[in-house]
N, C-alpha and C positions, 0 to 999 in steps of 0.2 A: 377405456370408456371416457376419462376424463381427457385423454388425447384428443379424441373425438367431438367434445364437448369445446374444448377450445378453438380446436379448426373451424368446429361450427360458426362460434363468436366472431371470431378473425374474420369471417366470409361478409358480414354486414356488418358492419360498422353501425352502434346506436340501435342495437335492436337485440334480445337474447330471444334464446334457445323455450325458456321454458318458467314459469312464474311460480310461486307458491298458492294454490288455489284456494288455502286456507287464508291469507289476506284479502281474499275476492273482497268487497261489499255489495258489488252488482253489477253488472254485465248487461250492456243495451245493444242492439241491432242498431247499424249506421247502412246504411246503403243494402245492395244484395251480394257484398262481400267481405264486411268488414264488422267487428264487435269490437265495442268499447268498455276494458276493463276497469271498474273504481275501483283503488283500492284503499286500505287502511293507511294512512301517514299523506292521503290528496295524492298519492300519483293514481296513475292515469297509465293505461297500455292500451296499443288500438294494436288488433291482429287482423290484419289482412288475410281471408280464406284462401287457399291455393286455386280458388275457383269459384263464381259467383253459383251464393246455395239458394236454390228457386225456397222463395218466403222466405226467405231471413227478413226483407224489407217491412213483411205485415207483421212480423214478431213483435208484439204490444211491451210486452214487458219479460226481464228473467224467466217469469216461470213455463214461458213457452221455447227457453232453449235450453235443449237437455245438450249438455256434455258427458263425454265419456274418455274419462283419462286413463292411460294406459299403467300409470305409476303412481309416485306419491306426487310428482308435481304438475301441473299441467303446461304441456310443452307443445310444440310446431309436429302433425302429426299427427294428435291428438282429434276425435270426433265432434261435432256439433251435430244437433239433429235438431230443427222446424216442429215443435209437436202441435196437435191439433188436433181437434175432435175426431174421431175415427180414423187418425191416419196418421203414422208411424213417422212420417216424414223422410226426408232423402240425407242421408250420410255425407256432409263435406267436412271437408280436411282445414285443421287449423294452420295458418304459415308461424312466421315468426311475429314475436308482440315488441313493439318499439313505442320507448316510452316515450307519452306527450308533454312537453310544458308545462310547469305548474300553473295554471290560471292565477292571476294577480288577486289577492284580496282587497277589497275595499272598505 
């Protein structure tokens, strides 16, 4: 497994496998492909979905995007779902999360 976990690494350069979902602080929709993770200590991880997920873009805030991790961390593979009034929303696939720059303080 941890074999696995490294060949992963090695394959992108600047981007990992899988985050601690427990230092989330919040999670926003960017485009109809891509979510921006805050986390605890100002980084930043954007995850490009393996495929554009219809509504991500209208997703106002966190709590209209449910995740569903497979383990303790959440990793590339891993579910998003678009929720909404009466409707379940459509299952896309998370890719890998590459951290952003820290934005300069002033």
């Amino acid at each position: 497994m941890i074999g696995l976990m490294l060949l992963l690494a090695a394959s992108q350069p600047g981007t990992l496998g899988c985050i601690d979902p427990r230092s989330v602080l919040s999670r926003r929709a960017e485009g109809a492909d891509t979510i921006i993770f805050d986390m605890l200590g100002g980084r930043q991880y954007r995850n490009r979905l393996r495929a554009a997920c219809p509504g991500l873009e209208q997703a106002g805030d966190a709590s209209t995007l449910a995740i569903e991790q497979k383990g303790a961390m959440l990793c590339q593979g891993d579910f998003v779902r678009v929720i909404r009034a009466g409707n379940a929303g459509v299952t896309c696939i998370l890719g890998r999360f590459e951290e952003l720059p820290k934005k300069a303080v002033k």
